[in-house]
Backbone bond lengths (Angstrom), bond angles and torsions (degrees), N, CA, C in turn:
res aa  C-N    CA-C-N  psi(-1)  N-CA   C-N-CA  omega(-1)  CA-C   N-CA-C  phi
1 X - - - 1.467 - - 1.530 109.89 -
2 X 1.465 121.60 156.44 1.375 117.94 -166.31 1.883 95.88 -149.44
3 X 0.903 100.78 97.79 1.991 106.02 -171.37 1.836 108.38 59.56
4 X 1.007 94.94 33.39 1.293 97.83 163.33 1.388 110.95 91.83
5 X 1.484 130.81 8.71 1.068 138.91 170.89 1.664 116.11 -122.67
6 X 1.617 100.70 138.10 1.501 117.36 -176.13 1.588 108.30 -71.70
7 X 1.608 104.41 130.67 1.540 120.05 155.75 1.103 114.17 -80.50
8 X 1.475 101.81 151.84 1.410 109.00 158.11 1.102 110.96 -152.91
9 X 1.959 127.35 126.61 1.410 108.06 -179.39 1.322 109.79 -112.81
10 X 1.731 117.93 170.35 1.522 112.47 -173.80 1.556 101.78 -130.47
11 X 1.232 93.40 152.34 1.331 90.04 -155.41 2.041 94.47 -154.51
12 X 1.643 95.75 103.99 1.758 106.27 -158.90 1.833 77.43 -101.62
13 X 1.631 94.26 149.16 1.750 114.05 -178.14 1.625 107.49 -158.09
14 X 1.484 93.87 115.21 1.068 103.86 179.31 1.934 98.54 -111.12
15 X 1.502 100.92 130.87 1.425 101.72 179.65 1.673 118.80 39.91
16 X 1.685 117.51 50.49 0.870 115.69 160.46 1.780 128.03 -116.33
17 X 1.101 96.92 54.07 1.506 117.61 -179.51 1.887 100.33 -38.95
18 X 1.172 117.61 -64.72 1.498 111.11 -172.97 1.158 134.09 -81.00
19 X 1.176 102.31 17.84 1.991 115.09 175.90 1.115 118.32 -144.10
20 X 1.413 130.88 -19.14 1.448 142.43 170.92 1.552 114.08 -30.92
21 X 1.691 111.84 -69.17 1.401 122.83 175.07 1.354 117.28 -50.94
22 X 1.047 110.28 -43.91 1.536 131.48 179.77 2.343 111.20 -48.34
23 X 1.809 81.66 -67.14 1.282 82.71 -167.40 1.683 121.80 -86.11
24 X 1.764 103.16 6.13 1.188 105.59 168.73 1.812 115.86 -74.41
25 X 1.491 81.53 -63.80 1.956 95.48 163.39 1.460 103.55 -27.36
26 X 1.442 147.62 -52.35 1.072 160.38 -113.32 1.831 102.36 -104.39
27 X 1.875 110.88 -45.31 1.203 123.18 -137.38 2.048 61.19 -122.24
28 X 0.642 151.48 17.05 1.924 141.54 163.98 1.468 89.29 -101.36
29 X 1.222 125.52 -80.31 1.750 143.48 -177.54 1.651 96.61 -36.46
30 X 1.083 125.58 -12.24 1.630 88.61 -158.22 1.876 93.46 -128.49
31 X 1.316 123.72 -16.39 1.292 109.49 156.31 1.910 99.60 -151.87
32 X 1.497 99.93 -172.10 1.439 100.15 -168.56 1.210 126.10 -88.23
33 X 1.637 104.26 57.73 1.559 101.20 -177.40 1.229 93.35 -72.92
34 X 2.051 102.37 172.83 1.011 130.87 -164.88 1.691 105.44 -117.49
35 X 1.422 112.05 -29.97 1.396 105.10 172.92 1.856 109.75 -171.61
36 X 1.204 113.30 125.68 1.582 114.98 -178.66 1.733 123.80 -87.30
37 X 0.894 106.10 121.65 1.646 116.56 -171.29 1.589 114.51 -83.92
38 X 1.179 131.41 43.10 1.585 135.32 165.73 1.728 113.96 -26.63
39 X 1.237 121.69 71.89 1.673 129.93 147.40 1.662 119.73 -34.50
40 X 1.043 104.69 66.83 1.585 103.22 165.56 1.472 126.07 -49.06
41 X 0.900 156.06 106.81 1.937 165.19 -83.76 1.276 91.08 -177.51
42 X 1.419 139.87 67.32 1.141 141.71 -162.64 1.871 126.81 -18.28
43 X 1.931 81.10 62.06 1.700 83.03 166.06 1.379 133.76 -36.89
44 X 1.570 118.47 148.36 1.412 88.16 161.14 1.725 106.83 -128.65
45 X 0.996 109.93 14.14 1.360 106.06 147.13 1.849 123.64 -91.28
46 X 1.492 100.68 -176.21 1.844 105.28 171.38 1.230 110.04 -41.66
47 X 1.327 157.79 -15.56 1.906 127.54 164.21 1.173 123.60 -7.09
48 X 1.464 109.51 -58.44 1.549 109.10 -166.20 1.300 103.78 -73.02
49 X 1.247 132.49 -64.23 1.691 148.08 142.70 1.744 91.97 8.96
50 X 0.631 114.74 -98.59 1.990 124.92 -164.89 1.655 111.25 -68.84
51 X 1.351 95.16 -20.66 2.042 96.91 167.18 1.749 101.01 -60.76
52 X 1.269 110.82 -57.34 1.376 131.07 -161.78 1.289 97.61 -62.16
53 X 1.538 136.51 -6.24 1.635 111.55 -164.80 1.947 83.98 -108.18
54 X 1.128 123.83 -11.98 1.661 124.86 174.50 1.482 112.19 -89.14
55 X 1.476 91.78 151.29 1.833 91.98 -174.96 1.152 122.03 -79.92
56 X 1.527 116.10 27.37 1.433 125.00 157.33 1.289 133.30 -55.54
57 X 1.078 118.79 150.81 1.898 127.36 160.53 0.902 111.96 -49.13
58 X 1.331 156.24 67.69 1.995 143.71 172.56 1.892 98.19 -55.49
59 X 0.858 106.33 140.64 1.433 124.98 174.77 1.631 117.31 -168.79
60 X 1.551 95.23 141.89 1.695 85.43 -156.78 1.672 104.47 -107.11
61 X 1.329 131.43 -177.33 1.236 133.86 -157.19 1.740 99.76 -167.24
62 X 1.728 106.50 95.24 1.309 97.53 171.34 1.537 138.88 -87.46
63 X 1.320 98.27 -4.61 1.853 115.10 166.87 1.531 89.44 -86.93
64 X 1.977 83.91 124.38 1.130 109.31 164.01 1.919 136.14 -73.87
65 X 0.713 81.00 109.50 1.729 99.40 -172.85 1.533 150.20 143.97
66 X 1.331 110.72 138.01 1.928 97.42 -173.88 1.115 120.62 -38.28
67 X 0.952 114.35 -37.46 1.665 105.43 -173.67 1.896 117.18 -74.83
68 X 1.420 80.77 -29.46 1.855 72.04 175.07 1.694 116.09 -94.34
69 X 1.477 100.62 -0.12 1.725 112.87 178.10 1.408 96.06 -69.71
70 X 1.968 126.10 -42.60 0.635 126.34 -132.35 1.784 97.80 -102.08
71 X 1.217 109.88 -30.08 1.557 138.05 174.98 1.688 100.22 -61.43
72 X 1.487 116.49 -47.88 1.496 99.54 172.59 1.302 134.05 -83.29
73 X 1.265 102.21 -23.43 1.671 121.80 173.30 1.625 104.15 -63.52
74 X 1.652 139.50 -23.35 1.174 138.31 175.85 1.726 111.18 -87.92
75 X 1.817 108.30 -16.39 1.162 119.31 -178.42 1.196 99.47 -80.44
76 X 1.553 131.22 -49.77 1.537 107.05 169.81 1.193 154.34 -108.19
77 X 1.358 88.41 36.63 1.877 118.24 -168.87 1.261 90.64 -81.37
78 X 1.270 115.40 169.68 1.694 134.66 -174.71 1.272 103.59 -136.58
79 X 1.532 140.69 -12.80 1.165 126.63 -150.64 1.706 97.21 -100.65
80 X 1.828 103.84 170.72 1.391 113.77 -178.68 1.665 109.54 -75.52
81 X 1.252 100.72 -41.18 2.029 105.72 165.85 1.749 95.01 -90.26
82 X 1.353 82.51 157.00 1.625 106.73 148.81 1.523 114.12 -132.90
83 X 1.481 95.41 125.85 1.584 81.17 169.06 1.762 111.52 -119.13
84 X 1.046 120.99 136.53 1.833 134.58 175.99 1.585 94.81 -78.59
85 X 1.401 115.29 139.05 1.529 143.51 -152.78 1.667 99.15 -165.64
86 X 0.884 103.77 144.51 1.941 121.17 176.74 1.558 110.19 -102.91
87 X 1.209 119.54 173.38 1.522 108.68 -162.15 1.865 86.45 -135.89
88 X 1.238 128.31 10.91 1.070 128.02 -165.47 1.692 96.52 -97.90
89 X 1.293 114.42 -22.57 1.878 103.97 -168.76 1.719 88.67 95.25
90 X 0.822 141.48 2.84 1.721 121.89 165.48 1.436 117.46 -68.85
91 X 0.889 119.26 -21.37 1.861 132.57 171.91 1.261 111.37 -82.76
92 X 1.538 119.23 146.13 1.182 108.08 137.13 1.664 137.70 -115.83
93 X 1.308 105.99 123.51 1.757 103.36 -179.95 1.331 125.88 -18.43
94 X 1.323 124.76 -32.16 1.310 113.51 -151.93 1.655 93.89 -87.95
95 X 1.552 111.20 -25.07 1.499 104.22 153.98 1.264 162.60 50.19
96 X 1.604 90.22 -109.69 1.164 162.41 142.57 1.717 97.11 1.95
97 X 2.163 86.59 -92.56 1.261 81.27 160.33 2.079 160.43 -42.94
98 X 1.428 79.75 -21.75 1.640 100.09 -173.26 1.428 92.45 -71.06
99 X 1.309 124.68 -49.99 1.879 119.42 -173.81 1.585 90.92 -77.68
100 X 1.140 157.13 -10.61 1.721 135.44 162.20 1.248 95.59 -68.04
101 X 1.234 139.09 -47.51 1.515 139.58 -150.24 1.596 97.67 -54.49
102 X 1.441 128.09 -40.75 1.091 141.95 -135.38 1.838 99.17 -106.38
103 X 1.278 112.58 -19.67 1.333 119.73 -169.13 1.885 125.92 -72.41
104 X 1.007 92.19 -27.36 2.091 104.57 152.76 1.636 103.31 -51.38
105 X 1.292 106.94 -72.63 2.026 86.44 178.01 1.401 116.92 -107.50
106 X 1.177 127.70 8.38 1.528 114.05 154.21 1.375 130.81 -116.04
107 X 1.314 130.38 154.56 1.854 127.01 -175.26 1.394 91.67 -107.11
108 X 1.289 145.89 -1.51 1.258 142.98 156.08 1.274 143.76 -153.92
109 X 1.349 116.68 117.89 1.510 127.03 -136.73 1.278 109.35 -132.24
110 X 1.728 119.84 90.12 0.947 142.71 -171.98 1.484 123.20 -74.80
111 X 1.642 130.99 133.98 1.521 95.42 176.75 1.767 112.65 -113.55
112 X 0.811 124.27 -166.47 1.745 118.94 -156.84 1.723 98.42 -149.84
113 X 1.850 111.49 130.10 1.625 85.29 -178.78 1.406 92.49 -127.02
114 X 1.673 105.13 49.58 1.160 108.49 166.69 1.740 123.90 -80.31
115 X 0.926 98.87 14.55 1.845 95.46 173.65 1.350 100.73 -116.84
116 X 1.497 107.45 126.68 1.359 114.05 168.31 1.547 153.51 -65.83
117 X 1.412 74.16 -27.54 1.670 81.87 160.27 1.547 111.05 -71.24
118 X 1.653 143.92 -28.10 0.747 131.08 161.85 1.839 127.08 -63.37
119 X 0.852 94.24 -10.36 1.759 106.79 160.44 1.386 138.70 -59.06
120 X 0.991 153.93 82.12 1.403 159.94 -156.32 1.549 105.48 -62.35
121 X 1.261 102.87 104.40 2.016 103.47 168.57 1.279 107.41 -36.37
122 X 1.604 109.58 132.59 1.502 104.17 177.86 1.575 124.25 66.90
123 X 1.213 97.02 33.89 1.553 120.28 167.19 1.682 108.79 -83.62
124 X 1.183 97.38 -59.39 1.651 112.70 174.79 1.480 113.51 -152.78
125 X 1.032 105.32 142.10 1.803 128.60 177.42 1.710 89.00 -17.02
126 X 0.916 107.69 132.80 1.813 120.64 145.09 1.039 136.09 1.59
127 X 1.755 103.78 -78.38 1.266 120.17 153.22 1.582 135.56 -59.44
128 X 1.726 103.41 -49.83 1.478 101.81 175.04 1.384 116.01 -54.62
129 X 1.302 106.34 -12.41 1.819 100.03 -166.07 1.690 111.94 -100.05
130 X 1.473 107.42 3.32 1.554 112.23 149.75 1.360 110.66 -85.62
131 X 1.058 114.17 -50.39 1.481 140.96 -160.63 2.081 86.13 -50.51
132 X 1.119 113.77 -62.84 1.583 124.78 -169.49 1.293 105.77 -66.00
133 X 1.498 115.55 -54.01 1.514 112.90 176.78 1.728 119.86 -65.34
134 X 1.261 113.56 -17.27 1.268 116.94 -172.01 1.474 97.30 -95.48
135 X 1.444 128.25 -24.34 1.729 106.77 -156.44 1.853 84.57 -100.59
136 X 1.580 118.08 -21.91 1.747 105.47 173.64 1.373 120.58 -67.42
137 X 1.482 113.34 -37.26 1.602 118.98 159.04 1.364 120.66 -46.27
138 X 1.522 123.31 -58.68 1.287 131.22 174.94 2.206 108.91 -40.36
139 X 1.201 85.82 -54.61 1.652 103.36 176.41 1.388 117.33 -39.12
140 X 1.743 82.07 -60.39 1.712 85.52 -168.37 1.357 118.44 -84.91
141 X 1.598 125.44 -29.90 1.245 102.86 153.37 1.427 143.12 -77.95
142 X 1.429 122.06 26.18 1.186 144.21 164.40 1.343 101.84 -83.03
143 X 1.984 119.15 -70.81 1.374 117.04 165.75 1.814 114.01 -19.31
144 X 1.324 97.11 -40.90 1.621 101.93 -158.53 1.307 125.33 -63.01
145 X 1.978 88.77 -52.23 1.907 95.37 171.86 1.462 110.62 -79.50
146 X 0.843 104.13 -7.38 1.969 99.10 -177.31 1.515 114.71 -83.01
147 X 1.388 110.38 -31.15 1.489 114.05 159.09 1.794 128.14 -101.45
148 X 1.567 90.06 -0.09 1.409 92.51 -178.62 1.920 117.82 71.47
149 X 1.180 120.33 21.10 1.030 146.67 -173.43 1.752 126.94 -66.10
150 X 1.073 108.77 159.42 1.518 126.21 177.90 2.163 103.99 -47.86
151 X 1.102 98.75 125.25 1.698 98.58 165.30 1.830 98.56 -30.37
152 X 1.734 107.90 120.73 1.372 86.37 160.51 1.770 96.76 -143.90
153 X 1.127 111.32 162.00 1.826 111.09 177.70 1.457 117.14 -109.43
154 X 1.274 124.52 -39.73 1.481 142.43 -164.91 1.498 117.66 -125.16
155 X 1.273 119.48 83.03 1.300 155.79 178.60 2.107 92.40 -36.89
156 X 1.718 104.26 -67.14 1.211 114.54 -176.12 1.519 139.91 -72.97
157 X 1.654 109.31 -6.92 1.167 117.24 -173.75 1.659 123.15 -59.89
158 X 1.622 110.56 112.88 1.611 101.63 -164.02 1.760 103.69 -63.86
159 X 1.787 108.80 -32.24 1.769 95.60 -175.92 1.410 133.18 -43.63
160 X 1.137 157.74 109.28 1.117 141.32 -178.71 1.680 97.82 -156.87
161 X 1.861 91.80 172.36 1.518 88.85 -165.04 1.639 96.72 -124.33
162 X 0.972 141.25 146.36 1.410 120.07 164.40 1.473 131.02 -145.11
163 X 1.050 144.38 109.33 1.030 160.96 -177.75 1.581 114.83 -23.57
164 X 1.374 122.14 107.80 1.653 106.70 -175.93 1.597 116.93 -52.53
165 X 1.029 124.03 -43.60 1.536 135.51 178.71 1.909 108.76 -39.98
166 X 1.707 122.21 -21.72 0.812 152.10 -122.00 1.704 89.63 -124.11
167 X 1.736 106.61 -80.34 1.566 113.02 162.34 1.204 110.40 -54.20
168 X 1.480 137.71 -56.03 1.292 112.04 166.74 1.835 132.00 -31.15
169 X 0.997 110.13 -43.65 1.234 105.07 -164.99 1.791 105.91 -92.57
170 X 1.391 112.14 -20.22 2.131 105.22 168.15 1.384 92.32 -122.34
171 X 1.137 155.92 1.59 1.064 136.92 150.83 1.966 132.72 -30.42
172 X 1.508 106.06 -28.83 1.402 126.53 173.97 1.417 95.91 -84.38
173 X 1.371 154.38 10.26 1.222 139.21 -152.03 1.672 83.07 -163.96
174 X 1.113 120.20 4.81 1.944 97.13 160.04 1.149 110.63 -92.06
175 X 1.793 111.52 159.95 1.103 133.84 -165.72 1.406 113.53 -140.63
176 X 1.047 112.38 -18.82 1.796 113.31 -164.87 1.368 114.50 -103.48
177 X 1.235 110.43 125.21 1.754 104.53 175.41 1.268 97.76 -107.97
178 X 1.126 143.25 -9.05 1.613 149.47 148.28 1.160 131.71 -15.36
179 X 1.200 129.81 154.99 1.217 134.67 155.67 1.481 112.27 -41.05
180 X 1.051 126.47 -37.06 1.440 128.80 -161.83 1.594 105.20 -87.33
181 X 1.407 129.46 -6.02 1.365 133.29 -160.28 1.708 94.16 -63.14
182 X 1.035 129.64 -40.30 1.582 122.31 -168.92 2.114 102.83 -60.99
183 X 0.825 96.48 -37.55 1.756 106.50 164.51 1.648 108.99 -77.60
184 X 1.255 139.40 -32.71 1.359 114.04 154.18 1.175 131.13 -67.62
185 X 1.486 115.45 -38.12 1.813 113.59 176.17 1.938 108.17 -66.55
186 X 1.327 106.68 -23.81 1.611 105.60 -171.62 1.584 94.56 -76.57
187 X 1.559 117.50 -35.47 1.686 103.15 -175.21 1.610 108.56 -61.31
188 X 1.239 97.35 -48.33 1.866 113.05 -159.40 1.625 90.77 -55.41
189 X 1.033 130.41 -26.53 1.768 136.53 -170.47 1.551 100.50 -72.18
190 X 1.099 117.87 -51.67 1.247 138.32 -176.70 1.923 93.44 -58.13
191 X 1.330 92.18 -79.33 1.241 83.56 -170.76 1.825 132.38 -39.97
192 X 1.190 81.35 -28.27 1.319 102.57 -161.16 1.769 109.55 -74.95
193 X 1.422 107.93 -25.78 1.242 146.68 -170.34 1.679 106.58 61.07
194 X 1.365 94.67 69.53 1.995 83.85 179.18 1.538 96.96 -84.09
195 X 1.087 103.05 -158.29 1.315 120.33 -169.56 1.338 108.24 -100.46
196 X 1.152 150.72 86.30 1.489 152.33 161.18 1.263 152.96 -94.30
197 X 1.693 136.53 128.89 1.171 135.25 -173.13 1.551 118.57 -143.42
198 X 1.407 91.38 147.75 1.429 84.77 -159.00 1.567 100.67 -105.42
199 X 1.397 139.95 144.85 1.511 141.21 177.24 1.077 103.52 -117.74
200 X 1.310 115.04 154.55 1.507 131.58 156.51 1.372 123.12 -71.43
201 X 1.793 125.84 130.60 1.350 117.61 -177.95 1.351 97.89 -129.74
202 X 1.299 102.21 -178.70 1.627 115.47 168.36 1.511 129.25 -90.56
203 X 1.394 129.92 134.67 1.103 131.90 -142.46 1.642 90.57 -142.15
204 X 1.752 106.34 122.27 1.565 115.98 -166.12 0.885 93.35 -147.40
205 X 1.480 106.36 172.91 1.752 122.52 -140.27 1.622 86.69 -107.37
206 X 1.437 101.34 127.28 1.340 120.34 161.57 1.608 127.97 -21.31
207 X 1.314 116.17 96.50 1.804 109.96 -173.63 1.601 117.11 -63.83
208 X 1.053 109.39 -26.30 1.610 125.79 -163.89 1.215 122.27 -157.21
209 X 1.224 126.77 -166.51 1.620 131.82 -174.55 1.767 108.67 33.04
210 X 1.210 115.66 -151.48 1.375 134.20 -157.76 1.935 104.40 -145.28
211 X 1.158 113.81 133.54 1.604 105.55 157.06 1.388 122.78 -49.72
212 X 1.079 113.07 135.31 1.751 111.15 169.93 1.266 113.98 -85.64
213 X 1.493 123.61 -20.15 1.514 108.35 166.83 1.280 131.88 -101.24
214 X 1.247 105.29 38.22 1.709 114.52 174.93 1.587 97.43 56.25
215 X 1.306 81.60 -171.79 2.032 103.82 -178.59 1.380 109.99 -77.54
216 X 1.704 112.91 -129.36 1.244 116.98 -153.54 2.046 90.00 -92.31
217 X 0.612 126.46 -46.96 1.110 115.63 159.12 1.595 147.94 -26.77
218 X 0.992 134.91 -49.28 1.233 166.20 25.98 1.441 102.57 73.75
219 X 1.258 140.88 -81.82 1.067 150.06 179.85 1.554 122.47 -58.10
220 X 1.631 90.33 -45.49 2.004 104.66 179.07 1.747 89.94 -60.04
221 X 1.314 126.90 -53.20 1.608 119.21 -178.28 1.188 123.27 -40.80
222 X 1.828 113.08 -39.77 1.077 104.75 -175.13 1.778 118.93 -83.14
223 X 1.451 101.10 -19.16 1.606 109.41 171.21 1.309 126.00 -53.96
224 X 1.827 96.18 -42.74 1.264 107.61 -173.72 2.257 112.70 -70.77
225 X 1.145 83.87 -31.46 1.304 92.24 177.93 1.859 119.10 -70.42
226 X 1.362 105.12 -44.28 1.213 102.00 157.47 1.619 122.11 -46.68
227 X 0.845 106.39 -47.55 1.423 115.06 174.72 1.113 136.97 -39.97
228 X 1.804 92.22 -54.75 1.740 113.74 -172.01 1.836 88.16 -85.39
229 X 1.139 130.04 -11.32 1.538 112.02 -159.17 1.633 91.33 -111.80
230 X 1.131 133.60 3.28 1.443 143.67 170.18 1.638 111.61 -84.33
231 X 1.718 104.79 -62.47 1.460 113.02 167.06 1.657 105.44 -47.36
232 X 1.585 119.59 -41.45 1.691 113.93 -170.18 1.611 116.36 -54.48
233 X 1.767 95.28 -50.60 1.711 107.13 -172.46 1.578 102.34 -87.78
234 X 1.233 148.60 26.30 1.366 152.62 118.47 1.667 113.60 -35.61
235 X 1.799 99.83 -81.72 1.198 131.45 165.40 1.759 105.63 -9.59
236 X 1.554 91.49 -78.44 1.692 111.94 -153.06 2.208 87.70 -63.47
237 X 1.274 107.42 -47.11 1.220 106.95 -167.20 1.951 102.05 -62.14
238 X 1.035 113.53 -43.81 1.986 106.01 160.03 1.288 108.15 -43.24
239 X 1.151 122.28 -52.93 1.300 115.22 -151.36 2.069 99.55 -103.69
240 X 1.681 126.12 36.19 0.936 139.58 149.07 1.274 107.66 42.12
241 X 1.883 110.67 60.99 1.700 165.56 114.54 1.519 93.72 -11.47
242 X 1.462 115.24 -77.74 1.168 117.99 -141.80 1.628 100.06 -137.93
243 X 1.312 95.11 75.93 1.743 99.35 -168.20 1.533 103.26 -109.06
244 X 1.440 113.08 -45.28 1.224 128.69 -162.10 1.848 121.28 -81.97
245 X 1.669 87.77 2.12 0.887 87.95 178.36 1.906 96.54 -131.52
246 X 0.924 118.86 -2.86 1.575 131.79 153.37 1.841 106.73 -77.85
247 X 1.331 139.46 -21.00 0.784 132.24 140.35 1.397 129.85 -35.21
248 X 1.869 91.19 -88.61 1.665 119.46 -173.38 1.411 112.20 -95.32
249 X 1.058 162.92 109.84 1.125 144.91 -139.97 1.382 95.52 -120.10
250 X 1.202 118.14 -36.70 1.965 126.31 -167.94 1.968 86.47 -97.91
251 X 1.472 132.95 5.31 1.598 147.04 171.15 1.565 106.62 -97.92
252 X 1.538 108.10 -3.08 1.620 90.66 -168.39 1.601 111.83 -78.36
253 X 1.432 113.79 164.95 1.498 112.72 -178.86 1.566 119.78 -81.36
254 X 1.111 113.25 136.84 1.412 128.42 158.61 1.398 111.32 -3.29
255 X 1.783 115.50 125.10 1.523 103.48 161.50 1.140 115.59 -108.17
256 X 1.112 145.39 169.04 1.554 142.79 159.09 1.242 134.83 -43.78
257 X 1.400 106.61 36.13 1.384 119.44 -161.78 1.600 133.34 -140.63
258 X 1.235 133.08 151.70 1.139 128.24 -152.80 1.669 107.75 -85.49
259 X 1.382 119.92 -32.69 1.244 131.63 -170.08 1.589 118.46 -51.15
260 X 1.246 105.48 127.50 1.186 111.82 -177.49 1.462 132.93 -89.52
261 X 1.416 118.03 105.98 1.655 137.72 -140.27 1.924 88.82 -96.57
């Protein structure tokens, strides 16, 4: 509990057999969550195996992709925050805390690993690690002027914290089970005009598993897609997409979903 309100973090793993146990233990020890939501992404190695030995939630997710790992893991969380966590060891727990700090004046508390000194030598190649920091900046201040938005740097950062009051109100208006879903919930925020800030975290070198979005390749797709799906929810928001729930927010319509608002 954190001022009197329940955490809950989620935390989607695809084929992360050798860090799972590790980084759940990790995200209990290091602030006062109340309960961790492990999205199984239909590993096919041990995940599930080593999810199951932590006092986590295992729950599985057969659409393939972060965004819908990440969409069910909020479906069966209970807590008043949610916070999104990686299962790879690229985070660090202690974190965690830095986005509660922030939760008196913001409902969503993004983190950014655009400062380098927060970067771990040997995180990524040299190059890729301009290459990554420069094309999430590009992103996010695109996100930025297009919604007129909060200072933001890092389009892709999975840490974030978010306020249930928050999913209630764009939760009826997601779409992405993608890679790109962390850029749909940041537009719908915007739109929505919650309250947002973005922090700086620490960014460490992968303990285990593999990236799922490949290299520079791989990555330019996912930029580009951010992109094209930013220009889309502009569009739809002119043409009064998402009015009725920029109105009424506790009025918005029903999503297809089990989670309890």
């Amino acid at each position: 509990m954190w001022n009197g309100k329940k955490i809950s973090v989620v935390i989607p793993a695809y084929n992360e057999e050798s860090t799972i146990r590790e980084i759940v233990e990790e995200v209990y020890g290091a602030a006062p969550v109340d309960e961790v939501i492990v999205v199984n992404n239909n590993s096919t190695d041990g995940t599930l195996a080593e999810a199951r030995k932590t006092k986590a939630t295992v729950v599985r997710e057969e659409r393939r992709g972060y965004g819908f790992a990440l969409r069910k893991g909020v479906e069966e969380a209970s807590g008043d925050y949610i916070v999104f966590f990686d299962a790879d060891g690229n985070f660090a727990a202690d974190d965690i805390m830095k986005l509660l700090s922030y939760t008196d004046c913001f409902d969503f508390v993004k983190g950014t690993r655009s400062r380098r000194e927060l970067v771990e030598e040997g995180t990524y190649h040299p190059l890729l690690s301009w290459l990554v920091i420069i094309a999430n900046v590009i992103v996010a201040k695109f996100q930025q002027s297009m919604f007129r938005g909060p200072v933001m740097t890092d389009a892709g950062c999975t840490l974030r914290l978010i306020k249930r009051e928050v999913v209630r109100r764009i939760w009826p208006f997601i779409t992405v089970g993608g890679a790109h879903f962390q850029t749909d919930i940041t537009n719908l925020a915007m739109i929505t005009q919650v309250r947002m800030v973005e922090v700086p975290v620490r960014f460490t070198k992968r303990r285990g598993g593999y990236s799922k979005h490949g290299a520079f390749a791989g990555l330019s797709k996912i930029a580009v897609r951010m992109i094209a799906h930013t220009i889309k929810q502009r569009i739809l928001s002119w043409l009064g997409h998402y009015n009725p729930v920029h109105r009424r927010g506790e009025d918005a319509p029903h999503a297809d979903t089990n989670i309890v608002l």
